[in-house]
C-alpha positions in Angstrom: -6.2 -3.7 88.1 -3.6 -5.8 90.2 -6.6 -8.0 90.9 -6.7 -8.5 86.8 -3.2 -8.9 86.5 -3.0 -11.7 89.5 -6.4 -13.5 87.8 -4.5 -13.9 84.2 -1.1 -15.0 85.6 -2.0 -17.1 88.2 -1.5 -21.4 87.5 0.7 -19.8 84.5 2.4 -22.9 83.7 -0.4 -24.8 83.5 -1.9 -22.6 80.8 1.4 -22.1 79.0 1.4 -25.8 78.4 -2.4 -25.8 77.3 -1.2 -23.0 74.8 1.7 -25.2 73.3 -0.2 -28.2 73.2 -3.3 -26.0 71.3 -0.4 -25.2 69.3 0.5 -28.4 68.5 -2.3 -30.1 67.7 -3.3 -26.9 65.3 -0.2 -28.1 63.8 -1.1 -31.0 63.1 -4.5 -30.9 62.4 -3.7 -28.3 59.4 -1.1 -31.1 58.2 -3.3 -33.6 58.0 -6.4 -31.0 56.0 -7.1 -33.1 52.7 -8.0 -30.6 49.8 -8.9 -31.7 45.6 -8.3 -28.6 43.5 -7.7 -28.6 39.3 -4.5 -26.9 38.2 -5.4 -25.7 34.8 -2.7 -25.4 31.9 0.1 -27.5 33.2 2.9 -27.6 31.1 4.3 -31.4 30.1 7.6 -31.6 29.7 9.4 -34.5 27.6 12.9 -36.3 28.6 15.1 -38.8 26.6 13.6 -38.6 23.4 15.5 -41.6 21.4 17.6 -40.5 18.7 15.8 -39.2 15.2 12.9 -39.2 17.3 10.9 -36.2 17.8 6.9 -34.5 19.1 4.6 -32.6 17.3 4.1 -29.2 19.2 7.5 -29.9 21.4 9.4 -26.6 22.4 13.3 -26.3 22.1 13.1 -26.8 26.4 11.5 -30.1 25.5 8.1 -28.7 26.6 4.7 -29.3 24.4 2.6 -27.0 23.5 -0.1 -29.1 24.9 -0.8 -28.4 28.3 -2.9 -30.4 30.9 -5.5 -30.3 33.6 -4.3 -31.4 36.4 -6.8 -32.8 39.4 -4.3 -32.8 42.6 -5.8 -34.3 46.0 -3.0 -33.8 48.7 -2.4 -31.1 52.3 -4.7 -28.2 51.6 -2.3 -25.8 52.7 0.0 -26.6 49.9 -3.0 -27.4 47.2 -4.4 -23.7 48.2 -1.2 -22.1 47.3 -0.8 -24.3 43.7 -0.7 -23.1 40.3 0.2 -23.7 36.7 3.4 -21.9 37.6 4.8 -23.8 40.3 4.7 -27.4 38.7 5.0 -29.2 35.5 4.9 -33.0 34.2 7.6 -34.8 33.5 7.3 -38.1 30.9 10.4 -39.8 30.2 10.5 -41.3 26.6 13.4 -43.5 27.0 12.4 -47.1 25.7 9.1 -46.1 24.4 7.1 -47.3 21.1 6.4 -44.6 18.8 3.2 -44.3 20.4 2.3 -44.7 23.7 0.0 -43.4 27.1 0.9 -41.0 28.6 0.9 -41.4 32.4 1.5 -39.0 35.3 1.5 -40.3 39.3 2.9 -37.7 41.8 6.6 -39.0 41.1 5.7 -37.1 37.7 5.3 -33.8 38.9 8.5 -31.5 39.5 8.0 -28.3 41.5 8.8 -25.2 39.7 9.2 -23.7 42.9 12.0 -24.7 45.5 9.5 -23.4 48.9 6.9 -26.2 47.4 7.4 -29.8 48.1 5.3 -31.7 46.4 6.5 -35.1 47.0 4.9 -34.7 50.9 2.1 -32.2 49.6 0.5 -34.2 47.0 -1.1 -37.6 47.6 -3.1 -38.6 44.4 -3.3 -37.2 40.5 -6.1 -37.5 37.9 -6.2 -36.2 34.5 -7.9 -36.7 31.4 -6.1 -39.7 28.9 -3.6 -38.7 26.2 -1.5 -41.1 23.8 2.0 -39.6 23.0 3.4 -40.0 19.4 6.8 -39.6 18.4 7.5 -38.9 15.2 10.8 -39.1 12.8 13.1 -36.1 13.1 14.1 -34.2 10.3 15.5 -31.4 8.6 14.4 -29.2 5.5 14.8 -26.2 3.8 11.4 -24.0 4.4 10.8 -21.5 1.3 10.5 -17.8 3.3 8.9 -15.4 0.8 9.9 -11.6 1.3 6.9 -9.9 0.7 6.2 -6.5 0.2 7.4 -4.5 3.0 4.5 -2.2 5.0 5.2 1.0 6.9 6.4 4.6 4.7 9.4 5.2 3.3 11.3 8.1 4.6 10.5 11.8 3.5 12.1 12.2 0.0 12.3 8.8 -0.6 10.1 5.9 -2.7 10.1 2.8 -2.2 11.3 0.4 -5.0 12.1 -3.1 -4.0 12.9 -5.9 -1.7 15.6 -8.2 -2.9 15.8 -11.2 -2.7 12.2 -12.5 -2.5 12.8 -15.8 -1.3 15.1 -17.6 0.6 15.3 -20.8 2.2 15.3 -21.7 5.7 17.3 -24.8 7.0 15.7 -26.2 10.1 15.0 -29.8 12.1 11.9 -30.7 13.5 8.8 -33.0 12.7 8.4 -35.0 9.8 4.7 -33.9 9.0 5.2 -30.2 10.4 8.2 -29.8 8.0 6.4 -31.2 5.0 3.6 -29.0 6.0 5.6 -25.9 5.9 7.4 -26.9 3.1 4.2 -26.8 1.0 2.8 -23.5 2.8 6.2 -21.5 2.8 6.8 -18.3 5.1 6.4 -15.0 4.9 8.6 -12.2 5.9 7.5 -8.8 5.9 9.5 -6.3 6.9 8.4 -2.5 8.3 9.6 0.3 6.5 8.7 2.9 9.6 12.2 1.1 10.9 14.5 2.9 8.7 14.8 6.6 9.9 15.9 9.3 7.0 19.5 9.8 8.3 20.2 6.5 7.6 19.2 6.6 3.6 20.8 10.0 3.3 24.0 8.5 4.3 24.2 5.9 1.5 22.7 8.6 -1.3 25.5 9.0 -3.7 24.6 10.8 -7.0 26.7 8.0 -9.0 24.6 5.6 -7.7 20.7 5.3 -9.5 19.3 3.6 -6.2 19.5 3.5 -2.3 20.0 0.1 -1.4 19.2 -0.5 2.7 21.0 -3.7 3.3 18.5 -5.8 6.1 20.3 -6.0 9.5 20.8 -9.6 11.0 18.0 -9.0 13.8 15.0 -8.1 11.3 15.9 -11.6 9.3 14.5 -13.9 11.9 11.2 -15.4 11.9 8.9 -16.9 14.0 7.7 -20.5 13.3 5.0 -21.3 16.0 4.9 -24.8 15.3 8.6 -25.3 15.9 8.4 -23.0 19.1 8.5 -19.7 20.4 11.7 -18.7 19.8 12.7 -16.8 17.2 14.3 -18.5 14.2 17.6 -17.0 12.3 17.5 -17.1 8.0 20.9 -19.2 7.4 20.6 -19.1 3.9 23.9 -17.1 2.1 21.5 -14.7 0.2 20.1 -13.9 3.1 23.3 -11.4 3.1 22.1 -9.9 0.0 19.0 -8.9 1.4 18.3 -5.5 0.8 15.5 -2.5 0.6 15.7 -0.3 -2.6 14.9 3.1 -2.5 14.6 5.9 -5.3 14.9 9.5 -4.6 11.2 10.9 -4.9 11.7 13.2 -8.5 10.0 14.4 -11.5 12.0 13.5 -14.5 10.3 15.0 -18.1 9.5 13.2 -20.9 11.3 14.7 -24.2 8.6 13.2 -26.5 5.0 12.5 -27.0 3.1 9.5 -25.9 1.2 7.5 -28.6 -2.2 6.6 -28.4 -3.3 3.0 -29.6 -6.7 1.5 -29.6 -7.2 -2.2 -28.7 -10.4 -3.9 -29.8 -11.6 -6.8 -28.3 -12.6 -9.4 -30.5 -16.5 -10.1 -29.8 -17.3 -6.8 -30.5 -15.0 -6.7 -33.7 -17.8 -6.4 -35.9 -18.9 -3.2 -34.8 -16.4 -1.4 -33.1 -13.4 -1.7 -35.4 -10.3 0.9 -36.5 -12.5 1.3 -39.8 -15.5 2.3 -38.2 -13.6 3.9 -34.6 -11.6 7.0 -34.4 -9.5 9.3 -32.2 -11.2 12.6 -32.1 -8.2 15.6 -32.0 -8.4 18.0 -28.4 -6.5 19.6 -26.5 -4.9 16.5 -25.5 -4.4 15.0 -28.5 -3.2 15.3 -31.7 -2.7 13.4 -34.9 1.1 13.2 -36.4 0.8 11.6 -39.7 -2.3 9.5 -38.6 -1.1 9.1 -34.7 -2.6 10.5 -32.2 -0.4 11.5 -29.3 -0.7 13.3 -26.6 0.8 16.4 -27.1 1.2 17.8 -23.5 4.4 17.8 -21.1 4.7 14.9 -18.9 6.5 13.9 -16.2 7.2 10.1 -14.6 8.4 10.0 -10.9 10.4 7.7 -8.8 12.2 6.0 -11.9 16.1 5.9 -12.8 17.9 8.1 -15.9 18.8 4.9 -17.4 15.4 3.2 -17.3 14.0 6.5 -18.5 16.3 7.3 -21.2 15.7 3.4 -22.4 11.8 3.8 -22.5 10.5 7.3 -22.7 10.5 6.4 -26.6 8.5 3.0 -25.7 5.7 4.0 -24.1 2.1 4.4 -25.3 -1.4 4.8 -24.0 -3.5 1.9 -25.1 -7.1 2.5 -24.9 -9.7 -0.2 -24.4 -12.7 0.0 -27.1 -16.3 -1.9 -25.7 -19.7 -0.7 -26.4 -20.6 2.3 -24.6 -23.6 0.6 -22.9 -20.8 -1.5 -21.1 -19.4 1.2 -19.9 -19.3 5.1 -19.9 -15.9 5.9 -19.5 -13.5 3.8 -21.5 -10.5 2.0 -19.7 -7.1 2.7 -20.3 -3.4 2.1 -19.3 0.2 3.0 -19.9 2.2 0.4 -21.6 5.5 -0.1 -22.8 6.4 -1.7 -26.4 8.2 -4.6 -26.3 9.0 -4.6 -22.8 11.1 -8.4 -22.7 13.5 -6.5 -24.9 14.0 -3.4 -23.1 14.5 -5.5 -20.3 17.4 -7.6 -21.6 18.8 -3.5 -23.1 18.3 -2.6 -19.0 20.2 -5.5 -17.9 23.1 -5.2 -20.7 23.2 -1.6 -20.3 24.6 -2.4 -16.4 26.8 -4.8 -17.7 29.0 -2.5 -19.9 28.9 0.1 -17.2 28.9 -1.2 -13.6 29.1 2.2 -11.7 27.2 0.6 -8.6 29.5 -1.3 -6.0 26.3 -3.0 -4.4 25.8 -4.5 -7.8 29.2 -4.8 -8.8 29.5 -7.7 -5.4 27.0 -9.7 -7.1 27.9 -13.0 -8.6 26.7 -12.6 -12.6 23.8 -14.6 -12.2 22.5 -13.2 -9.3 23.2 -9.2 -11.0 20.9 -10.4 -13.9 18.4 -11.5 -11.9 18.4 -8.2 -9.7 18.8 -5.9 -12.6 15.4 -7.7 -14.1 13.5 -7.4 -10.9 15.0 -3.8 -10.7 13.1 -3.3 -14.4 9.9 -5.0 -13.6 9.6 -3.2 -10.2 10.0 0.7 -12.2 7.0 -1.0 -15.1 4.8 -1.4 -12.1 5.2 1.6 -10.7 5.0 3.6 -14.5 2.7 6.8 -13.9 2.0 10.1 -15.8 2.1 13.5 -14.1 1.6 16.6 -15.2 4.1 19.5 -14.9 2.3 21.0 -11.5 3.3 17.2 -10.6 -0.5 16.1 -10.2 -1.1 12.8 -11.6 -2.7 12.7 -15.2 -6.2 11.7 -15.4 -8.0 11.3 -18.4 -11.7 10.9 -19.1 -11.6 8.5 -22.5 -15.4 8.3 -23.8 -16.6 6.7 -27.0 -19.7 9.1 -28.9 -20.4 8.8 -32.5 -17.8 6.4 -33.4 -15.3 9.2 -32.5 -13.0 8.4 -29.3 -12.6 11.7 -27.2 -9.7 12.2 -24.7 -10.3 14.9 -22.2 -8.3 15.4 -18.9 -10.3 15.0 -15.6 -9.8 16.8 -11.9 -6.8 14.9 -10.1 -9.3 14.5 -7.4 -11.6 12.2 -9.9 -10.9 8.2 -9.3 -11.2 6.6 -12.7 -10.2 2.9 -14.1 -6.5 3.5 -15.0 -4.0 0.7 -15.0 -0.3 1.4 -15.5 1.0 -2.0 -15.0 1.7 -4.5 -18.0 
């Protein structure tokens, strides 16, 4: 063992100096390791854009959405360690045409990453030939449609309406993009699953005919890719207005029969006609001085007192007459008579009484125009139910020039329409 020991430490110094200088050159033989790698996705970043001067695809940190593939010869160790994440390219646009090359040398690149310098690390750059074009900046107001919302309304409540449905967005970018957006518009939908029960209970009073969910300022932003990543903030004053309408999900009756007309469509006028076409008397239906009506107790849900009071006289079933060979089961759909001038009734009807607050706020012109959509939104929605609250179907068939009305399972899908 001593013998060992003696054998590895004797001439020490001369072996401690054949250690550092083994050292040393390892050193510098790593420094001096040439290495080519490609650096996919590297971000390009643009300086000193001239005023009214502006990129397609640029970011608000002056970085394009176009990224580059970079081919970087330079000291392996450093090349090795490289990515998309620890450099970009920088292209200064001071002094440019509108249009010009693009072009990147090692003085382009700036690290990402203070332990990397790539000023002694990189020796040469090659990537693939790009022309840069500026283009005039702008700004325009971009339409933003409010579509309908998706998600559920809360337990005991219906969904109504979004108001507004379109508002304008002010924004700067692109000349082309702009226009291009301009002519698209934007949508905005909003999620109803975001708007817990608690919340609607708290603004149910029993003066007021509907629950009106005012839009907080963090769901009306909306992503514009084109312009960047960020989200973008609605700055348009109605955007304040915006608001989710809700109705308390219940069964109101109807106090009088429903008529039941018959519409013929003209090519088959000669044929099927109200002189040759009749409504057979059921269950269902009977005749009141020549009118056939149904005759049993219905209920409409999810629609005001005052839009029901207005219209539960107005309403009829129209049935659609075509040769039975066309089709077995004869279409048909709840209407209302006259419907422009119950409108206008609905929107007066507000105006003399103005028990609402939320609607009260409202400059006069923008009150009519809710109050309109408020009426249009409870005619789309217009259904029949029956008094166990199932929805009325009706089987309508045309045999032996008599119409027959019968009612079908609730179960049954049949071709109803209750819009106008």
């Amino acid at each position: 063992m001593n013998a060992v020991i003696s054998k590895i430490f004797s001439n020490w110094p001369r072996k401690f100096v054949a250690l550092i200088l083994a050292i040393i050159i390892w050193l510098i033989v790593n420094q001096t390791l040439i290495s080519t790698r490609t650096i996919n996705n590297v971000p390009i970043r643009i300086i000193n854009l001239p005023p009214g001067k502006t990129l397609e695809g640029i970011q608000t940190n002056g970085h394009l959405v176009k990224k580059l593939n970079l081919t970087v010869t330079g000291n392996k160790t450093i090349i090795e360690e490289l990515s998309s994440y620890d450099l970009e390219v920088i292209l200064d646009a001071a002094d440019k045409p509108d249009e010009f090359m693009g072009i990147i040398s090692k003085k382009s690149l700036s690290s990402l990453n203070p332990e990397i310098d790539l000023s002694k690390g990189i020796k040469r750059v090659q990537y693939p030939s790009f022309i840069v074009r500026m283009t005039n900046l702008v700004t325009e107001q971009i339409p933003i449609i409010i579509t309908k919302p998706v998600g559920e309304a809360p337990r005991g409540y219906q969904f109504l309406d979004v108001w507004p449905y379109r508002l304008l967005l002010t924004v700067q970018g692109p000349e082309d993009t702009l226009k291009r957006l301009k002519e698209k518009e934007l949508r905005l939908t909003l999620n109803l699953n975001e708007i817990k029960k608690s919340q609607l209970d708290a603004l149910d009073h029993d003066e007021q005919e509907i629950i009106s969910f005012f839009v907080p300022d963090y769901w009306k932003q909306i992503r514009v890719p084109s312009l960047g990543d960020a989200p973008i903030s609605i700055d348009d004053p109605k955007a304040k207005l915006l608001r989710i309408d809700f109705i308390r999900s219940r069964f109101s009756p109807l106090n009088h029969p429903i008529p039941v007309s018959l519409f013929f469509p003209i090519e088959t006028l000669s044929k099927l006609n109200p002189d040759t076409i009749q409504l057979a008397e059921s269950s269902l239906l009977k005749k009141i001085h020549g009118q056939g009506v149904i005759q049993i107790p219905l209920l409409l849900n999810g629609v005001g007192p005052r839009f029901l009071n207005l219209v539960e006289k107005k309403l009829q079933i129209e049935i659609i007459v075509i040769p039975q060979a066309k089709q077995e089961i004869l279409s048909w759909n709840l209407q209302l008579v006259n419907p422009r001038q119950l409108e206008d009734q609905y929107v007066q009807a507000f105006n003399g009484e103005l028990v609402d607050p939320d609607i009260l706020l409202l400059a006069p012109i923008l009150r009519e125009e809710y109050l309109r959509n408020r009426f249009r939104s409870y005619v789309n929605r217009l259904q029949l139910f029956k008094v166990d609250e199932t929805k009325l179907n009706l089987s309508v068939s045309l045999k032996k020039n008599l119409i027959t009305i019968e009612e079908m399972d609730s179960s049954v899908s049949i071709t109803t329409s209750s819009k106008l």
